[in-house]
C-alpha positions as CSV (number, residue, x, y, z in Angstrom):
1,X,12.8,40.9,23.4
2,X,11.6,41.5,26.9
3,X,7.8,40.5,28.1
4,X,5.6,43.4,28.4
5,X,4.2,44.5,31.0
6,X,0.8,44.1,31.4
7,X,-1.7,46.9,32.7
8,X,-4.9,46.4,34.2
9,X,-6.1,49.7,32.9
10,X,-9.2,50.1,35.5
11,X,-10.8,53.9,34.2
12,X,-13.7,55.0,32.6
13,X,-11.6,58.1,30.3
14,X,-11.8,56.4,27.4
15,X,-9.7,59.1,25.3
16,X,-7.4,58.6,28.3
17,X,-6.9,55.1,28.4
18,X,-6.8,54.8,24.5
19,X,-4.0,57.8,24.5
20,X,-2.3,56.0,26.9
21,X,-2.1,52.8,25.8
22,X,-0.5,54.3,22.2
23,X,2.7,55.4,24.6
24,X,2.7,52.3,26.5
25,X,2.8,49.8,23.8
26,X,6.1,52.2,22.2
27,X,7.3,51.9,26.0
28,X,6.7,48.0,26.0
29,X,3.3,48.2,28.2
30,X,0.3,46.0,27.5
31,X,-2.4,47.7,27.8
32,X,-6.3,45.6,28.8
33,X,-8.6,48.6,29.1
34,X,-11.6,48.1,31.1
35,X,-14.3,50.9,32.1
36,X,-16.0,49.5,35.2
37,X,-15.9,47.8,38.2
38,X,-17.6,44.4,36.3
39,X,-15.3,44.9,33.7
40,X,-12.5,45.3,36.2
41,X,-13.3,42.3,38.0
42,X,-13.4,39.8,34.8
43,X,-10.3,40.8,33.7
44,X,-8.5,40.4,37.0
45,X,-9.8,37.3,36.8
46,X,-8.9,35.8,33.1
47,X,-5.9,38.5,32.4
48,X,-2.7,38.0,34.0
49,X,-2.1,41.8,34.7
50,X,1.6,42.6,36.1
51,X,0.2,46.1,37.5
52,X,-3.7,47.7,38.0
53,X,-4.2,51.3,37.5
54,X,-7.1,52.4,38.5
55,X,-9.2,55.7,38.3
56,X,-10.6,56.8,41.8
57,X,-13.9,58.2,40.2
58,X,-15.5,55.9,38.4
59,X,-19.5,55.7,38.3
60,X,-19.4,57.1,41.8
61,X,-17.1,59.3,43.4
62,X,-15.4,57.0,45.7
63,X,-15.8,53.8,43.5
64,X,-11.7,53.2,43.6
65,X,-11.8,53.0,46.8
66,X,-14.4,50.1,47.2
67,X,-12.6,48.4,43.8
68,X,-9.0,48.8,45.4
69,X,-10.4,47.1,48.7
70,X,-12.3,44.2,46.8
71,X,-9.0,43.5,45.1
72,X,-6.9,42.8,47.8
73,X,-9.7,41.5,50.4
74,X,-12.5,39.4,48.1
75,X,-9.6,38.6,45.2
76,X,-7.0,38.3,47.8
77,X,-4.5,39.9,45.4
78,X,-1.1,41.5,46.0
79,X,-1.2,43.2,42.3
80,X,0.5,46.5,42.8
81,X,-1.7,49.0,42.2
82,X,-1.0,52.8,40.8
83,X,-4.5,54.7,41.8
84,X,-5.7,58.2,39.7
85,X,-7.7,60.7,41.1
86,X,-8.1,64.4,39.7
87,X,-10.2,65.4,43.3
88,X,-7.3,67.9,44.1
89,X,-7.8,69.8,40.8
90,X,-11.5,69.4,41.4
91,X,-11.6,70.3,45.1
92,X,-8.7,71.5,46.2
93,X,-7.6,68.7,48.6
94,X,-5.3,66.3,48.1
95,X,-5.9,63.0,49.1
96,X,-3.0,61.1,51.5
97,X,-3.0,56.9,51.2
98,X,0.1,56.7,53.4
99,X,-1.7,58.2,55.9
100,X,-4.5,55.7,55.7
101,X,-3.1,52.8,54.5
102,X,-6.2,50.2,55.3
103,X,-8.5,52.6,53.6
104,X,-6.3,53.3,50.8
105,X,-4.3,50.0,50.0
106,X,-2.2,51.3,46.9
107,X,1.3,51.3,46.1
108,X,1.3,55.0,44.2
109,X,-1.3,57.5,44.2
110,X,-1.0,60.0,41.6
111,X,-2.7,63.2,41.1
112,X,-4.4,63.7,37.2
113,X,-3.4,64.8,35.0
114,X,-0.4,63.3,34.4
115,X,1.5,62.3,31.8
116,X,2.1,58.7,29.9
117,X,5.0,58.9,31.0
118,X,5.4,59.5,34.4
119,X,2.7,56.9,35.0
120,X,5.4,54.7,33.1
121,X,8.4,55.0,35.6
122,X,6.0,54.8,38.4
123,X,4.3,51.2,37.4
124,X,8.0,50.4,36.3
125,X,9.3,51.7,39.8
126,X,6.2,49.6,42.0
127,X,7.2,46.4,39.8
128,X,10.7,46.8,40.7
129,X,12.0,48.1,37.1
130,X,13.3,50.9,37.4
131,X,13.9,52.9,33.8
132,X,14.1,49.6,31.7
């Protein structure tokens, strides 16, 4: 049998994270929850996450942001990282990280909701797995 995958699950949804995680583990995802930036942070550290999702709101509106930026500048990681934001259903705007790339330093950005699944084929598709 195959390794799983293992998620960095950066988001403070709890029912979200803990829904998810049921698909993921039938998918062949591990799934290591954590609900803030600290909690983020030490499990970057001590976990040996394949992938990070994380949620852009957090404790404060932009928090991703600043926790995407850490990561790859203070941790000096190259993790791929699949970034959640409901702002568009919120506001109305959508937000565009290709456009921005230094600001926004993800490999996906997806708009919430969204499903288990298609979260699945895009951290399978940013590790290089395709439908596996």
């Amino acid at each position: 049998m195959a390794e799983k995958i293992r998620v960095l699950f950066i988001d403070d949804d709890f029912d979200f994270v803990k829904a998810a995680g049921v698909v993921f583990d039938s998918m062949g995802l591990e799934v290591i929850p954590a609900s803030t930036e600290a909690e983020g942070f030490q499990k970057l550290q001590t976990e040996q996450a394949d992938v990070i999702v994380l949620d852009l709101v957090l404790e404060n509106v932009d928090e991703g942001f600043s926790i995407v930026r850490k990561i790859r500048n203070r941790f000096n990681s190259d993790v791929p990282v699949v970034m959640l934001s409901s702002l568009a259903e919120i506001t109305g705007r959508s937000l565009k990280p290709e456009e921005h790339p230094d600001y926004f330093p993800v490999n996906r950005f997806l708009e919430k909701p969204v499903s288990p699944g298609t979260l699945i084929r895009q951290i399978r598709d940013v590790l290089g797995k395709g439908d596996v």
